[in-house]
C-alpha positions as CSV (number, residue, x, y, z in Angstrom):
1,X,130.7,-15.4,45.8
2,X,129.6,-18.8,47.1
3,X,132.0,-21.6,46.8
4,X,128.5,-23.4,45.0
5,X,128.8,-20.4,42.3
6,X,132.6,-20.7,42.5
7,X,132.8,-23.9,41.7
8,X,130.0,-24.2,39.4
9,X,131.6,-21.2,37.0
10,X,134.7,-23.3,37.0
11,X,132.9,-26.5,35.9
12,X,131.4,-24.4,32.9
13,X,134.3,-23.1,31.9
14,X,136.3,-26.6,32.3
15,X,133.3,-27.8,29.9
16,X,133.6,-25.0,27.4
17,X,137.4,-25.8,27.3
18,X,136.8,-29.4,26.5
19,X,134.3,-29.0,24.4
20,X,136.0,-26.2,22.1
21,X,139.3,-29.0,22.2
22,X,137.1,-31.8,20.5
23,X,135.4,-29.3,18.0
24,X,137.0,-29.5,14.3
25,X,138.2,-26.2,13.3
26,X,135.9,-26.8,9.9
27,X,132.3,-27.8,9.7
28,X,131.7,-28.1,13.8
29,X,128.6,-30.1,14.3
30,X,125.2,-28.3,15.0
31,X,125.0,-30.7,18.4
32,X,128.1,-29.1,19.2
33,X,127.5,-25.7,18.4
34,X,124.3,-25.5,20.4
35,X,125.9,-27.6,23.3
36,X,128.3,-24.4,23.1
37,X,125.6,-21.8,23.1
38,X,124.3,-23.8,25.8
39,X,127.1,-23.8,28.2
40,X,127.8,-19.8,27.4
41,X,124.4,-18.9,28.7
42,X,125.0,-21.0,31.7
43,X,128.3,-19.6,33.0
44,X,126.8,-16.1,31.8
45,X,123.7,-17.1,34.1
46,X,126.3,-18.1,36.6
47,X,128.5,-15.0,36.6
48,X,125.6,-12.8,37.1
49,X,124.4,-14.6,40.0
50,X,127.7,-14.7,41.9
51,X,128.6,-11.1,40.8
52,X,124.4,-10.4,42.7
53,X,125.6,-12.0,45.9
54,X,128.9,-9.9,45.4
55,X,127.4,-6.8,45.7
56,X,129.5,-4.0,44.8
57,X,133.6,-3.9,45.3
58,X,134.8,-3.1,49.4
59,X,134.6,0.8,49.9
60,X,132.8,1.7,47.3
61,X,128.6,2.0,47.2
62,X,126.3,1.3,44.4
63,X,125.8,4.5,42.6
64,X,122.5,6.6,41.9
65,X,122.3,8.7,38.9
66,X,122.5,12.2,39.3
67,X,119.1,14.0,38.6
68,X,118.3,17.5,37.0
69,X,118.6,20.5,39.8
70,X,117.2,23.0,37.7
């Protein structure tokens, strides 16, 4: 992972946490709700990018399915 994606995903999430401080527990504003949906899809966007450039874990190889040898 990048240290761009790295410290991207840990501006989201610094973000998310902020932003779910200042929400009221009842009645959250629609700007805030969607600013919420907003920021989830990003760091979602973000994870999967960094987990691409990842690749799979050390020592192990990205697995095929097996297919029918009948």
């Amino acid at each position: 992972m990048s240290e761009n994606n790295t410290d991207r995903i840990a501006e989201l999430e610094r973000q998310i946490e902020e932003l779910n401080a200042r929400m009221p527990k009842h009645s959250p504003s629609v700007s805030m709700l969607v600013e919420l949906d907003e920021l989830d899809a990003a760091l979602e966007q973000a994870r999967a990018e960094a987990a691409q450039e990842a690749g799979p874990p050390r020592g192990e190889t990205a697995q095929t399915p097996l297919t029918d040898r009948n």
